[in-house]
Structures are given as structure tokens and as C-alpha cells.
One Martini backbone bead per residue (centre of mass of N, CA, C, O) as a GRO file, in nm:
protein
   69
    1UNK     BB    1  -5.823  -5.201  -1.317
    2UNK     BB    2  -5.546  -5.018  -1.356
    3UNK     BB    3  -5.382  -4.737  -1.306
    4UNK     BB    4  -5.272  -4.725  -1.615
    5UNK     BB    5  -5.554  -4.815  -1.744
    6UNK     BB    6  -5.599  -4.539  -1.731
    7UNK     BB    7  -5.666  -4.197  -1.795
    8UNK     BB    8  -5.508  -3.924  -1.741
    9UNK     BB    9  -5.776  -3.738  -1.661
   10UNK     BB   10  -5.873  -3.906  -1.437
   11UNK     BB   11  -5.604  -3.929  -1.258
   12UNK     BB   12  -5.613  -3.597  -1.227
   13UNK     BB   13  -5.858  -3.570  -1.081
   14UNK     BB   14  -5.799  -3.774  -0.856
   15UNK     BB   15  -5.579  -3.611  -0.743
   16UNK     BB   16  -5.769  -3.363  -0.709
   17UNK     BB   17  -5.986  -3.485  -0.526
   18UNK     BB   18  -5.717  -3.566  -0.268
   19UNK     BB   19  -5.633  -3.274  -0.249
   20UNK     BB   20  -5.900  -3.237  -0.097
   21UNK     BB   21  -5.914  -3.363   0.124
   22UNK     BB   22  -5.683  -3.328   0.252
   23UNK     BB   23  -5.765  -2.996   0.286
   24UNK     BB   24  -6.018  -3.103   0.479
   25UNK     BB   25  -5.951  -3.366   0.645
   26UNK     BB   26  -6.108  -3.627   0.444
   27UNK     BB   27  -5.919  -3.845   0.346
   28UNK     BB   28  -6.123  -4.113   0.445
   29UNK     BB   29  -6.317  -4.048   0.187
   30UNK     BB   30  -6.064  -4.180  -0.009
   31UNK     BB   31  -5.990  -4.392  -0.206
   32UNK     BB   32  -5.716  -4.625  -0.300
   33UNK     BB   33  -5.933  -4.702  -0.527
   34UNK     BB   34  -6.004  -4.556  -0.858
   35UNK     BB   35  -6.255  -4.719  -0.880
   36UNK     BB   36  -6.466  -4.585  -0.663
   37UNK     BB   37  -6.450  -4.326  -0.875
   38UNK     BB   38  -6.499  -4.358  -1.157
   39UNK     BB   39  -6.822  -4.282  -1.196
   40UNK     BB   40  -6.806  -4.020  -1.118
   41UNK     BB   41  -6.662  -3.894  -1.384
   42UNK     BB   42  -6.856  -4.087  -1.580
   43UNK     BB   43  -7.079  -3.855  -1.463
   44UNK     BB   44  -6.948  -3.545  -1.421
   45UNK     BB   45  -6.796  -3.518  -1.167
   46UNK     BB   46  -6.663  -3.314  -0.944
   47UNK     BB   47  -6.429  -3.341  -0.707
   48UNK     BB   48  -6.623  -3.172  -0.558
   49UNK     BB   49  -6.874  -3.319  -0.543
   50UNK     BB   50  -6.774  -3.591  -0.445
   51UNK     BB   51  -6.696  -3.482  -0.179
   52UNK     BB   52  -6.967  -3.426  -0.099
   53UNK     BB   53  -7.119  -3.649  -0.142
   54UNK     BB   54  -6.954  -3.835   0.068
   55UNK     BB   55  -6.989  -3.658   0.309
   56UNK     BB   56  -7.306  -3.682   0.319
   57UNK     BB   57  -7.320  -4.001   0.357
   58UNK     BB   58  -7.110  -3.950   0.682
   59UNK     BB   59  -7.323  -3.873   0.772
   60UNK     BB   60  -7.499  -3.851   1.087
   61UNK     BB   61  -7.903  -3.991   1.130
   62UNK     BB   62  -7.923  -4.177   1.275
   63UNK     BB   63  -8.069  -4.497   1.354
   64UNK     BB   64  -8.402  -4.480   1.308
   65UNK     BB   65  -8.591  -4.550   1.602
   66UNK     BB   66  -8.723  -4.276   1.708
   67UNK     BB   67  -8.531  -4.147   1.885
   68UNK     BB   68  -8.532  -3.848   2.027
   69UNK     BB   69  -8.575  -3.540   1.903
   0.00000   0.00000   0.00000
């Protein structure tokens, strides 16, 4: 899909998404491809949601090798 067509109601979440993230300092967990977050929308995610969501993903979890404390 071109970013035309979506409907206006998702474009504007989108926009909400990425000022939600801008004021965060964490604009680079929002792709510049509102393909990316379509899923979050169609599934009734609000911005603030998805924002967490992503936040929660990029968060470091250690390597998994049962190293460390």
C-alpha cells in the first residue's frame, strides 16, 4: 500500500504514534513505513500502545548465555 492509500483515521494515529515517540526521544523505534505499524492499528493498538510495545521489544534482555548476575 502507498501511504495514499490508507484511510485518513490510520494516517492520523500514525502521526499520533510518531509525535508520541518524537516527544520521547524514541523516534527510532517508529518506522518511516506506516506499513510497520498497520498490524498495531488493525489489531486496536492505540499509539500509546504500540509505543510501548516497540519500547518493550528494543529493551536489552542479555544474550541468553546464562552469564553474568
Amino acid at each position: 500500500m502507498t501511504v495514499s492509500e490508507y484511510s485518513q483515521d490510520f494516517l492520523r494515529w500514525y502521526e499520533a504514534l510518531k509525535l508520541l515517540a518524537q516527544k520521547s526521544d524514541a523516534s527510532w523505534l517508529v518506522s518511516s513505513d506506516p506499513k510497520a505499524h498497520f498490524t498495531a492499528y488493525q489489531n486496536s493498538l492505540s499509539p500509546e500502545e504500540e509505543l510501548a510495545e516497540l519500547d518493550e521489544l528494543a529493551q536489552w534482555r542479555g544474550c541468553g548465555c546464562g552469564g553474568g548476575a
